[in-house]
N, C-alpha and C positions, 0 to 999 in steps of 0.2 A: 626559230626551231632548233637551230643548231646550236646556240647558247644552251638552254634547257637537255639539249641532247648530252651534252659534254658537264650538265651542273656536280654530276654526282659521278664522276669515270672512273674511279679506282673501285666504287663497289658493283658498279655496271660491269667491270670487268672478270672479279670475281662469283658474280651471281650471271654471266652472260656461261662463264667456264663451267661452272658446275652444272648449272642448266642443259648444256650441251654434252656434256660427262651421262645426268640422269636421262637421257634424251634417245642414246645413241644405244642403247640394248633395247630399249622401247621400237625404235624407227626400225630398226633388222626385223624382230620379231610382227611389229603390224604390218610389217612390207610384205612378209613370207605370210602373216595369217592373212592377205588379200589375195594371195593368188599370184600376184605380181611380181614378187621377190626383194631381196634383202636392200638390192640397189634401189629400185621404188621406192621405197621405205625412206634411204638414207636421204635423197634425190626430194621426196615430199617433205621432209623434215627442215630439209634448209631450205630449199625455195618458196614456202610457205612460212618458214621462222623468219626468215630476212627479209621478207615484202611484207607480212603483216605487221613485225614489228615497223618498219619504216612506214609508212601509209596509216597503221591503222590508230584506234582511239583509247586504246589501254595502253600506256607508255610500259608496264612494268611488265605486261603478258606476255610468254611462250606459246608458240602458236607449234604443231607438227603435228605427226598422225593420230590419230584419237581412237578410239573403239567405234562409237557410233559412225565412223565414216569409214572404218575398215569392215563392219558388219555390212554396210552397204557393197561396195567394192566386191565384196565376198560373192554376194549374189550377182553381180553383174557378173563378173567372173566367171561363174558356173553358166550363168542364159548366154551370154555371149561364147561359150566355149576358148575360153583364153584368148581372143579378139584384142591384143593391147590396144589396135589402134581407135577403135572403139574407148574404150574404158579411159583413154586419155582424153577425147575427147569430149567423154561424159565429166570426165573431172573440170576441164577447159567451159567448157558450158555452166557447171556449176559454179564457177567465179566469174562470170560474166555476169549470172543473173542475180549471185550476191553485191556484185558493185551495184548493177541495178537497186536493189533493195535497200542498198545505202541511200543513195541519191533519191528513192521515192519515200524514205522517212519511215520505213516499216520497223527499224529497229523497236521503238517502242512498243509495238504491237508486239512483236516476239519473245521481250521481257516481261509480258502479262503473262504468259501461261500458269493456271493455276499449279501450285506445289502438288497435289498430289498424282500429278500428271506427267508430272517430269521426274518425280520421283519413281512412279512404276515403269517409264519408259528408260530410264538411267538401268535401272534395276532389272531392265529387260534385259537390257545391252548389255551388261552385266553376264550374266545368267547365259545369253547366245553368245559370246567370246569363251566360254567356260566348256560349254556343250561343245562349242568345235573345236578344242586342243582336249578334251578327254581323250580321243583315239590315237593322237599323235603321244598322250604322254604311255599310251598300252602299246607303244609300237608300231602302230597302223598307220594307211593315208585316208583319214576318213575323207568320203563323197562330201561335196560344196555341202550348203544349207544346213539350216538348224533342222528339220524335219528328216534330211540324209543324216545328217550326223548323230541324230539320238537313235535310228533306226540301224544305225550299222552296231552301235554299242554293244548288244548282244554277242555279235560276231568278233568284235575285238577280245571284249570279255574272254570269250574260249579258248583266245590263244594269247596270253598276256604274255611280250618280252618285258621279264622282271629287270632288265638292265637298263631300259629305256626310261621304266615305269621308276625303278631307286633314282637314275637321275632327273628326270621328271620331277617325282617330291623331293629331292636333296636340294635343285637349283629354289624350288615354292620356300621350302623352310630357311635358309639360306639369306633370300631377297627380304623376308619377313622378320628374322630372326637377328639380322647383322647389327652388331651391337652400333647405339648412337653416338659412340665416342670413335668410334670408324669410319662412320656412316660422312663425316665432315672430310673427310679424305677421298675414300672410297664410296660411292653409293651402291647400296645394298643390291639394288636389279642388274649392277655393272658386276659388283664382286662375284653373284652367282652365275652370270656369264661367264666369265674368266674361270672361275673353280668348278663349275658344268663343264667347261671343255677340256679345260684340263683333266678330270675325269676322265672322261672319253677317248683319251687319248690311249686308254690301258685296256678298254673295252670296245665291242663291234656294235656301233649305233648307227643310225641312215646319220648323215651331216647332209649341208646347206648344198657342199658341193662346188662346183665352179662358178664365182661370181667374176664377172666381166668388172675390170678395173679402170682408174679417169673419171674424166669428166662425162657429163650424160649427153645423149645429141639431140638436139631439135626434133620431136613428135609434132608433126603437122594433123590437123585435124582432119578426121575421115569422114564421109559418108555412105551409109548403107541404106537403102531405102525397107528392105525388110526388118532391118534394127534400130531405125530410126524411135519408134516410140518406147524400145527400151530404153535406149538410151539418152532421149529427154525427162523421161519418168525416172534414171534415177541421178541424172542432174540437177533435179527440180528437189529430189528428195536430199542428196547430198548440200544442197545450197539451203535447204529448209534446218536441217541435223546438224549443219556444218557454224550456220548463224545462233542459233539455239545455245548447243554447246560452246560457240566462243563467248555471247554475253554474260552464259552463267557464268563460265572463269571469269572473266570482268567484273560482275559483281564481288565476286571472292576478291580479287587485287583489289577493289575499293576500300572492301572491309580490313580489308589487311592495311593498304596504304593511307588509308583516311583522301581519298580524292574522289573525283567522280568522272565516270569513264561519256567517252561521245559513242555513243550506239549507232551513231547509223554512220561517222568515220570508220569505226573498226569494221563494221560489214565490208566498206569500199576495202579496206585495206586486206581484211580476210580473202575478198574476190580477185585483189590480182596477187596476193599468194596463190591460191588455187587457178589462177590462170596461167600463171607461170611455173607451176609445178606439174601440169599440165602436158604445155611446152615442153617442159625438160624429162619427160618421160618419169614422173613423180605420182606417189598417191596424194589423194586429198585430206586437208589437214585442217585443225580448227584451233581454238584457243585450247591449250593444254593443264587443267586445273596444277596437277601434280608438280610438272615442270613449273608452271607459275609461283605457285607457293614458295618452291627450290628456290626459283632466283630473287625473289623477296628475301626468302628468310638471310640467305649469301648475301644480299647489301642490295639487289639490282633495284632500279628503281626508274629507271630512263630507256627508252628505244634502244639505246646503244648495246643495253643488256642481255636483244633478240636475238640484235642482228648476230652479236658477239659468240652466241650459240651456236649459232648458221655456220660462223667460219671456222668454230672447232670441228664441225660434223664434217665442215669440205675437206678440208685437215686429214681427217680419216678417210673419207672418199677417195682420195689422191693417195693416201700411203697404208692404210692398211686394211684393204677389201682382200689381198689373198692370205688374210689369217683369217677374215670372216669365213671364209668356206670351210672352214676346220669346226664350225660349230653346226653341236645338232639338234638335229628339230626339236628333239626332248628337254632339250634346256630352254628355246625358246618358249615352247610348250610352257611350260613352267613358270618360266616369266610372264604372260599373257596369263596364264591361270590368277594369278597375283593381279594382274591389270584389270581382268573380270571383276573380282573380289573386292577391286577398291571402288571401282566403280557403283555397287552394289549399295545404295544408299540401306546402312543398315541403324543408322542413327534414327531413322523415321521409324524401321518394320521393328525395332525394340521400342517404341512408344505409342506405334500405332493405336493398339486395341484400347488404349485409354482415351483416344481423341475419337471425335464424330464419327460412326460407323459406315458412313454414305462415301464420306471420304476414302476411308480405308478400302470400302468397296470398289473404289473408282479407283484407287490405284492399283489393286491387284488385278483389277479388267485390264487396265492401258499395260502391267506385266504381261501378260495372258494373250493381249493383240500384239504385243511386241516381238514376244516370242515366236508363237506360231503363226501369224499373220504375216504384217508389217509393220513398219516403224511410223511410216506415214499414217495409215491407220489408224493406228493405239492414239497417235499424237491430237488426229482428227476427232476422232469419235470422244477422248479422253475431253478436249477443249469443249465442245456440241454439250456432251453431259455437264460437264462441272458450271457452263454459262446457264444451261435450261435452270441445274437444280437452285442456284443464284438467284435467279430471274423466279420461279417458286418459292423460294424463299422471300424475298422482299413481296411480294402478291398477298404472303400470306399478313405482313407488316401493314401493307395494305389496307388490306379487306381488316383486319382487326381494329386500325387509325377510321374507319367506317362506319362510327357508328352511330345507332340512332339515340341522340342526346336529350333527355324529356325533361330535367330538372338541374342539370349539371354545368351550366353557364356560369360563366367567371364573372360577365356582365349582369351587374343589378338589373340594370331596366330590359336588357335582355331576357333576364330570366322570369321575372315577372310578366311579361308579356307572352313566356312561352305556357306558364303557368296558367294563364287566364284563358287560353287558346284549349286548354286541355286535349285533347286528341285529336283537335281537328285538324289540328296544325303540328309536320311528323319535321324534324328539322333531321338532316343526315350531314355529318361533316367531314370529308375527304380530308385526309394526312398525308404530307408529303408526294415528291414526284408521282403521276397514275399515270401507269406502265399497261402494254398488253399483258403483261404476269398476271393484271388480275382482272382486267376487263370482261374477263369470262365469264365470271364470277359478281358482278357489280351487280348486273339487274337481280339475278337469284337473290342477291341478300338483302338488296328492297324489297322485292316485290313480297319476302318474307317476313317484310318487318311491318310493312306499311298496315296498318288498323282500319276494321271496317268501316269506320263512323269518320276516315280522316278527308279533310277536300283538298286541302294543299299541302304541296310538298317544295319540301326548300332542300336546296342540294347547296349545301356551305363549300365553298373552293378560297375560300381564304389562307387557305395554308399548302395549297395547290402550286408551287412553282410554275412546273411543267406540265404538258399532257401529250400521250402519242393519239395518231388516228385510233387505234386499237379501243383505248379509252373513250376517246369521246362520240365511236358508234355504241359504246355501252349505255353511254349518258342519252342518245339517242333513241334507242329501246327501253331506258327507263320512262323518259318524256312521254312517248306514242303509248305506253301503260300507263301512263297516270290521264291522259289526255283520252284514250279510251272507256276508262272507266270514269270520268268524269271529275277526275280532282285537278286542282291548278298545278302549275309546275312554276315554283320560280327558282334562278341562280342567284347567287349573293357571291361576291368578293373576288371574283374572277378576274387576275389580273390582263394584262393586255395581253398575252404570249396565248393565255389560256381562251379567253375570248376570241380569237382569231380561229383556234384551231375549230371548237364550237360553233363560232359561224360558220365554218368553212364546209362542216359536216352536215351541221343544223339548222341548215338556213331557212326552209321550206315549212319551220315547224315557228310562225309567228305568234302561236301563242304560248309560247316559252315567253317567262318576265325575266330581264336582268334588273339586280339590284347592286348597287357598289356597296353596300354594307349589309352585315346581318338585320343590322338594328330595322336598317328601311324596309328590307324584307317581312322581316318578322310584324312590325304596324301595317303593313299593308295586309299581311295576309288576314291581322286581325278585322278588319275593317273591313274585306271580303266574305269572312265567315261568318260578320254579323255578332261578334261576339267583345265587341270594343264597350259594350256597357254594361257589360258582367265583372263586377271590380269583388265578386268571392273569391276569386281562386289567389286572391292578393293577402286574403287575410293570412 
């Protein structure tokens, strides 16, 4: 480990630096947009950058405060009424139950979430970090929550400080606009920091104020029994947000780096950053896309490139937290306005309305629960949908692979013998895996098809993999209608997976015939219907 840590150090050092440079107006501004404050911020940034990158399974990711886990934090913040010791040890819980999540393999499961699910809830978070620095960049302290904060708007509206609000958009155009040939020096979110407060300095704007300077001290974990299930619910949600947003970075560093990340190490390692960020009186942190990208494109490419972030941000913790108090909430504002923004998958909502409508619709709901709801919500209901309409879709593949085949056999002496049978004999052949998607639907579309004059009926499963229970009570309601109304029922070609499930359902029904081939099926049934010396339907 420590070979590979050390293969590439000179640009680990450079992209660990920069990383930590782009990192370090980011962690101020998500510390103070949680409620917690600027130290929080700085405090979650490294104790989460230095334990995930050492522990975790993306070698090249920056891990620190993220949006989706400061939107969270926000709200606890507000129910808990400023409670820190709470809220730490909602963050402390949230990486215990991510190391869990390592260790129990869920990574994979996490990395399924369908695209436009993640997309409307990115774009959620987005859009709720945007609503809650609107009031701070008119002057205001707008109330917690996105539902407080779009409701006080009015009220800021009417009394707009134009000083707060010019530096507000000067620090946005600024951080967006910094030329790229700068930008390799200076990054752009830092420079508008620095020329925001400098600004301010000639003008009367609220600032940050007194930040307590050093090192952070040990936050012991609390318990309150009336706030207890707030604050496993947004642990649980923080560890669900927290895992999410670090994989998706991970994906992006693969793409970037050409490797492939361990998902369910980087969870362990996410969880004792946010365990130890925690402990140190830190907000909760995740894989950081932006800062990621940063230290790739800078050279980083190894562990050493996180940690190396960590200790420029300690760097500043130690020597220059009493110049942070000189900055103000307007330029932070501003900075976060810009973190909203990028957040805001706008790459999909300008191509949207050209791709499948259902989709689009499902992401603008999982927006819509994000926003106004919650985060867990939009995530839930958004995954529920997109698997049902999945699971309808292949039903429909289903029921269509269904059908009733009267002349259209690839087999010669098949076909001729289905020929000679003429309707008395209804052959149906099942395609691909048969799912509860369409077992709903299975008897309806026999009992639809099946012809007055027919006596047997042959259920082809030769191309039948699998089957669930769901199916094969289908196949069971078809039987007891064919066997009530007096026609045969045989199966053909049912492998052994498929035959077991069938017995297992179908046992009681002995006069069900199995056949291992079409072909036997198909002579049998002629030789039942009495129709084995009628050799016209051959001509």
């Amino acid at each position: 480990m420590m070979q590979g840590m050390l293969s590439n150090i000179r640009g680990d050092i450079t992209g660990g630096i920069t990383a930590g440079v782009v990192a370090l107006p980011l962690a101020l501004a998500l510390g103070v947009a949680s409620g917690l404050g600027p130290m929080a911020g700085l405090y979650g940034a490294m104790a989460v950058g230095f334990f995930a990158a050492l522990f975790g399974g993306t070698p090249s990711q920056i891990s620190g405060p993220t949006g989706p886990m400061v939107v969270v934090l926000a709200g606890l913040f507000a129910s808990l009424s400023g409670n820190t010791e709470l809220i730490f040890t909602a963050v402390i819980l949230a990486g215990l139950i991510q190391i869990a999540f390592g260790f129990l393999g869920i990574g994979q499961y996490i990395r399924s979430v369908p695209y436009p699910v993640i997309s409307g809830f990115m774009t959620g978070i987005g859009a709720i970090i945007i609503i809650l620095q609107l009031g701070r960049v008119f002057g205001h302290e707008p109330p917690g929550g996105t539902i407080g904060a779009l409701s006080y708007l009015p009220t800021a509206l009417a009394d707009i400080n134009f000083a707060t609000l010019a530096l507000g958009i000067g620090t946005l155009v600024i951080a967006y606009k910094w030329p790229a040939k700068l930008g390799k020096y200076i990054p752009g979110a830092l420079a508008a920091l620095v020329i925001g407060t400098l600004a301010s300095l000639f003008i009367s704007v609220p600032v940050l104020g007194e930040i307590p300077t050093g090192l952070p001290s040990l936050q012991l974990p609390a318990y309150d029994t009336q706030s207890i299930f707030l604050v496993l619910e947004a642990a649980i949600i923080l560890a669900i947000l927290g895992s999410i947003d670090s994989l998706l970075t991970s994906l992006v560093a693969d793409n970037m780096t050409r490797t492939r990340h361990n998902s369910n190490k980087e969870l362990v390692g996410q969880g004792i950053g946010n365990t130890v960020a925690g402990l140190m009186g830190g907000i909760a942190g995740a894989g950081a896309t932006m800062r990621t990208v940063v230290n790739i494109r800078s050279g980083g490419k190894e562990r050493l490139s996180g940690m190396i972030h960590s200790l420029v941000l300690l760097a500043v913790i130690l020597g220059l937290s009493p110049l942070a108090s000189q900055i103000p909430h307007a330029v932070l504002a501003g900075i976060l306005v810009k973190v909203g923004l990028d957040i805001v998958d706008w790459s999909y909502l300008k191509r949207a309305h050209k791709g499948p409508r259902w989709d689009f619709a499902l992401m603008l709901l999982v927006l819509g629960l994000t926003v106004f709801v919650d985060l867990i919500t939009a995530v839930g209901v958004g995954v529920v949908l997109a698997a049902l309409a999945f699971v309808r879709q292949i039903a429909q593949i289903q029921l269509e692979q269904l059908n009733n085949l009267p002349e259209n056999l690839e087999d010669e002496a098949e076909n001729a013998l289905l020929k000679q049978a003429k309707d008395k004999v209804l052959l149906f052949s099942f395609g691909g895996p048969l799912s509860f998607g369409a077992a709903a639907d299975v008897g309806h579309h026999v009992r639809e098809s099946v012809k007055p004059g027919s006596k047997v009926l042959i259920l082809d499963f030769s191309r039948v993999p699998t089957m669930d229970v769901s199916a094969a009570m289908a196949v069971e309601t078809v039987t007891i209608d064919a066997l009530s109304s007096g026609r045969s029922l045989y199966i053909c070609g049912a492998n052994q997976a498929v035959q077991h499930v069938l017995n297992s359902i179908n046992a009681n029904h002995s006069a069900t015939v199995m056949f291992k081939t079409r072909l036997e099926a198909l002579e049998h049934a002629l030789k039942s219907t009495g129709n084995n010396a009628d050799h016209k339907a051959l001509d």
